[in-house]
C-alpha positions in Angstrom: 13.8 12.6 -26.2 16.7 13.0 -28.8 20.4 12.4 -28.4 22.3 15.8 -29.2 25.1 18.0 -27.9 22.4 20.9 -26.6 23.7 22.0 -22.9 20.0 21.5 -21.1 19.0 23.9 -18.1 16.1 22.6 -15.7 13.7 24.2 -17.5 13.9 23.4 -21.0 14.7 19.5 -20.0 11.1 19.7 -18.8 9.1 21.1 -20.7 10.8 18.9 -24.0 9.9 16.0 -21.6 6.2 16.8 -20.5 5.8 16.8 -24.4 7.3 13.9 -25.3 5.5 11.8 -22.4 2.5 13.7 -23.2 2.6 12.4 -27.0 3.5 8.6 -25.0 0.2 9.2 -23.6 1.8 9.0 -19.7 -0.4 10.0 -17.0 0.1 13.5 -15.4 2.9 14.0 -18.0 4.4 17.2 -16.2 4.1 15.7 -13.0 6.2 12.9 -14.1 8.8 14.6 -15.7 9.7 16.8 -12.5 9.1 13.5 -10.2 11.7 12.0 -12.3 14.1 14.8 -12.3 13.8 16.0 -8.8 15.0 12.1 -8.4 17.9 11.8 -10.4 19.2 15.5 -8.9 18.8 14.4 -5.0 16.1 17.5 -4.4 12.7 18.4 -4.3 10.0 19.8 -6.8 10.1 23.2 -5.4 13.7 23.6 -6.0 13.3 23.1 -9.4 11.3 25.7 -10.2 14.0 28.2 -8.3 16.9 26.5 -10.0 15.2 26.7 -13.6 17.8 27.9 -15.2 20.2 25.6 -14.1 22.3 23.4 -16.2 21.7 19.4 -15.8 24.6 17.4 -16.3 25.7 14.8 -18.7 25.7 11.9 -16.1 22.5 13.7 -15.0 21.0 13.8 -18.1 21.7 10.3 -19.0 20.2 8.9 -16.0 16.8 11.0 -16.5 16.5 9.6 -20.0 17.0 6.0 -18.9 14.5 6.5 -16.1 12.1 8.5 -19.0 11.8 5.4 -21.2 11.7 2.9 -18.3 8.4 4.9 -17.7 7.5 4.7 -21.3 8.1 1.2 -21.5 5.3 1.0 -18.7 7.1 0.3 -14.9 5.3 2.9 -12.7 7.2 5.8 -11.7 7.0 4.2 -7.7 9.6 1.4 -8.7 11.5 4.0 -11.0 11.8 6.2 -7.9 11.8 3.8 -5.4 9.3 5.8 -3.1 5.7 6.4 -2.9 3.4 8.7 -0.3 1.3 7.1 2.1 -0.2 8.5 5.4 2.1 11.7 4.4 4.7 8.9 5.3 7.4 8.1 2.2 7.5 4.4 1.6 10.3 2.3 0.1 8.7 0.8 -3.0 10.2 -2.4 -5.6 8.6 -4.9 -7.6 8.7 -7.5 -4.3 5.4 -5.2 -3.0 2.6 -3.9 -4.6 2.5 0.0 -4.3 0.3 1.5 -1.7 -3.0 3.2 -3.1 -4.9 6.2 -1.6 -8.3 4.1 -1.0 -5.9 1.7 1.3 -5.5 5.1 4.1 -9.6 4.3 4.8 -7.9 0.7 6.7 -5.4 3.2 8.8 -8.3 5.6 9.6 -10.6 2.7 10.6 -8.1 0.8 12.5 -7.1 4.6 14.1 -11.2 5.6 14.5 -12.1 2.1 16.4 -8.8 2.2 18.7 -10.3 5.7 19.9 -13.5 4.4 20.6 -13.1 1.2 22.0 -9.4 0.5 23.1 -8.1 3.8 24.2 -9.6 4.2 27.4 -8.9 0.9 28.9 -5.2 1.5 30.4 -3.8 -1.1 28.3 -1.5 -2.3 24.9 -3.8 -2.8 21.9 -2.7 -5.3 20.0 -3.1 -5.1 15.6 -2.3 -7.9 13.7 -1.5 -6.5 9.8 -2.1 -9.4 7.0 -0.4 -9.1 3.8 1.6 -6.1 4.9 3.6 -6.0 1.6 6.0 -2.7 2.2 4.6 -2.4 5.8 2.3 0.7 5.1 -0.6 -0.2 7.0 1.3 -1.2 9.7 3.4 1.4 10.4 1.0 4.4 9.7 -1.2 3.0 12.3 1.8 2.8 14.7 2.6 6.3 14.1 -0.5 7.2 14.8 -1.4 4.6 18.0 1.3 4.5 20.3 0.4 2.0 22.5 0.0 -0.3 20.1 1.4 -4.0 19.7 1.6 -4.7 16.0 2.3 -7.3 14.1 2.8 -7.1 10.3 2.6 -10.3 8.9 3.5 -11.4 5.0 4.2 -14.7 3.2 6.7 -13.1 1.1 10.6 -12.5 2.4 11.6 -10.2 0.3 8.7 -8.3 0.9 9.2 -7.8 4.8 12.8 -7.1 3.7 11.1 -4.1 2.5 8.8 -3.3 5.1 11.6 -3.3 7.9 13.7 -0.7 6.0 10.6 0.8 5.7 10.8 1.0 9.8 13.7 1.5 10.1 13.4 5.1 8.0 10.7 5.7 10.1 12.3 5.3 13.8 9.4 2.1 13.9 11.7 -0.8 14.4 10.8 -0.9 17.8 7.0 -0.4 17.3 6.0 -3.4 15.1 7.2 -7.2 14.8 7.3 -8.3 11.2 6.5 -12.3 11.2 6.9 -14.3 7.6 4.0 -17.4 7.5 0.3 -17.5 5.5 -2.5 -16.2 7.0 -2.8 -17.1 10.1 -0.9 -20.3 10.3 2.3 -18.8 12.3 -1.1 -18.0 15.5 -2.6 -21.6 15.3 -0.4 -23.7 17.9 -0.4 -20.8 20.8 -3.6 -19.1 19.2 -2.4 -15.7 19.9 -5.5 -13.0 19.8 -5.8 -9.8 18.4 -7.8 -6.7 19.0 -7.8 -5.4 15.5 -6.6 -7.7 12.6 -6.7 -5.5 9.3 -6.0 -6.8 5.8 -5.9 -5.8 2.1 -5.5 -9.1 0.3 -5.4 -10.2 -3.4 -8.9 -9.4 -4.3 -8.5 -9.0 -8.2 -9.7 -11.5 -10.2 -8.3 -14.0 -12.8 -10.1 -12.1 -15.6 -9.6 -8.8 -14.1 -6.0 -9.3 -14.0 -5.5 -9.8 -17.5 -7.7 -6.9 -18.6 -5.3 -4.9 -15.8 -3.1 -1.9 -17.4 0.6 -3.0 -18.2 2.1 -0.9 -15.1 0.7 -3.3 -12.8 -0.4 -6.3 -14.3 3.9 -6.5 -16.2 5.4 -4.9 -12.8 3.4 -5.3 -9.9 3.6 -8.8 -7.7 0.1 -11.2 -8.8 0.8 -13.1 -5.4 -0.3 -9.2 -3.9 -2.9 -8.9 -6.6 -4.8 -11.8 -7.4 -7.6 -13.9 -5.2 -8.5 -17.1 -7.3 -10.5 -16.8 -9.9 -13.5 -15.2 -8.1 -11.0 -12.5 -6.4 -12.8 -13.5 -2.8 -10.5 -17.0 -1.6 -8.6 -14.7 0.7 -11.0 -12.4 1.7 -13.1 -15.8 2.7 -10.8 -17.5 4.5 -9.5 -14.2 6.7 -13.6 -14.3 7.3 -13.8 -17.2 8.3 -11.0 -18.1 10.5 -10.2 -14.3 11.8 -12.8 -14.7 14.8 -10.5 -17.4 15.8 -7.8 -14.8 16.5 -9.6 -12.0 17.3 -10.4 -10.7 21.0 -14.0 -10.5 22.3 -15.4 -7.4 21.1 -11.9 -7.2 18.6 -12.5 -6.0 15.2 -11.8 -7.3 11.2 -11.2 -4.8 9.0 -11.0 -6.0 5.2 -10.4 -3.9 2.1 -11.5 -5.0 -1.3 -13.3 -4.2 -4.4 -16.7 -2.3 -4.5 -18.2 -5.5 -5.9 -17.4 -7.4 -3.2 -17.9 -5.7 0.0 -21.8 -6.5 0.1 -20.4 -10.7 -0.6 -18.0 -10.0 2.4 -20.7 -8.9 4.4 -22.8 -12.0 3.7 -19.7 -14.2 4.8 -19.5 -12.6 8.3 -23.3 -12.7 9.0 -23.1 -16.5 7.9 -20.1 -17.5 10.2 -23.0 -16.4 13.1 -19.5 -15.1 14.6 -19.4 -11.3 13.9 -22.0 -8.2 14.6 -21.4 -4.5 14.2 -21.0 -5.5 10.4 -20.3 -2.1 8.2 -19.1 -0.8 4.8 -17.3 2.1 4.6 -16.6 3.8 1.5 -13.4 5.4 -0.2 -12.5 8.9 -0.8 -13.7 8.5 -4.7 -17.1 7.3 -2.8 -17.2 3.7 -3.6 -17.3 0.8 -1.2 -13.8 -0.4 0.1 -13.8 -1.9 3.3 -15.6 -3.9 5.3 -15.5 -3.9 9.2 -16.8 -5.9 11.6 -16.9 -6.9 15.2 -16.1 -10.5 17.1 -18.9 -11.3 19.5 -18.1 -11.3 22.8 -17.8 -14.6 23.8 
């Protein structure tokens, strides 16, 4: 986008800058440009398009073109905007979480599916323990959606639960779910607290994925979030093999990860001689993310 003295109206500034992010090869170029301008001018998308005509300030104007090449310069639009849609909830977003994806909702709707099923009917709190809960998405769509839930959200990183607790605070959750800072399960070991659901999407990615990742989240997003050792399964092991230790008789692990490594994950539970009920469910693009499975009863 040039520097020049033209007075810009809504319209024009975006269509100049669908083009010129289109020719930056950006992704959803239009969608992008009105994102980032519906930003900067404190409204919505929609009232854009019925305030086309109107003028966009200098200050304005500046702002947007900053934001445009921090988005050319590859940080995703979430950290430019600071927001990001999950569970038709808006998240806080920065570069101390990794941004919540669309496959990560299948967690929520399993945690949500087996707390019908199982939990609801028995007149009592169901307690859900949230690994790795980075900006507290996971956590806080399932306790808008399970109200007699205890929950814990639990991450390693401070300045990522700083996040997740404005994050429930926006949402009227503060009450609703305790945010703990420790690794893994190290912060239940002395009084071996027990949960009915424990649900986790670790760092799965790995070592030689992460190089080959794309520069919007391999330069931006946390690795700590992203990366699993250099076979991308060290978390997912360990939460398999120590979760049982936590979990309720009858209580449930749910793990998300990649496709590649559900039918491993599996293999883990069924050798632990710990865990039945063991399933893989897949994403809304069809391939397999998560893998669920039940504590025996003891």
């Amino acid at each position: 986008m040039t520097r020049d003295n033209k007075k810009w109206i809504i319209n024009d500034l975006l269509t100049v800058s669908t083009d010129f992010l289109k020719n930056k090869n950006i992704e959803s170029p239009r969608l992008s440009a009105e994102l980032l301008l519906a930003h900067q001018l404190k409204t919505d998308r929609i009232r854009l398009y019925t305030g086309f005509d109107q003028p966009v300030g200098e200050y304005d104007l500046s702002q947007y073109r900053a934001m445009i090449k921090r988005l050319i310069d590859g940080e995703p639009l979430q950290y430019i905007t600071g927001v990001q849609e999950f569970w038709s909830m808006e998240f806080m977003v920065n570069s101390s979480v990794l941004i919540p994806r669309p496959e990560t909702e299948i967690l929520v709707e399993q945690a949500v599916t087996v707390y019908n099923k199982y939990f609801k009917e028995e007149g009592r709190r169901v307690s859900i323990l949230d690994i790795g809960t980075g900006s507290g998405a996971i956590a806080l769509a399932a306790a808008s959606e399970i109200n007699d839930a205890e929950i814990t959200a639990l991450d390693i990183s401070h300045p990522a639960l700083e996040t997740a607790m404005k994050n429930a605070e926006k949402h009227g959750l503060t009450e609703r779910v305790k945010f703990l800072q420790g690794d893994l399960f190290s912060p239940f070991k002395e009084n071996r607290q027990h949960f009915d659901i424990i649900i986790s999407n670790p760092p799965y990615v790995t070592a030689a994925e992460f190089e080959s990742l794309p520069k919007k989240i391999k330069d931006f997003e946390p690795k700590t979030a992203l990366v699993g050792d250099d076979d991308g399964l060290c978390y997912i092991r360990t939460i398999i093999n120590e979760a049982y230790n936590f979990l309720s008789p009858g209580g449930w692990l749910m793990l998300e990860m990649a496709p590649d490594q559900t039918d491993n994950a599996v293999k883990m539970t069924r050798a632990t001689g710990r865990y039945s009920d063991e399933k893989i469910v897949k994403d809304y693009s069809n391939k397999d993310r998560v893998v669920t499975a039940r504590n025996k009863f003891n």
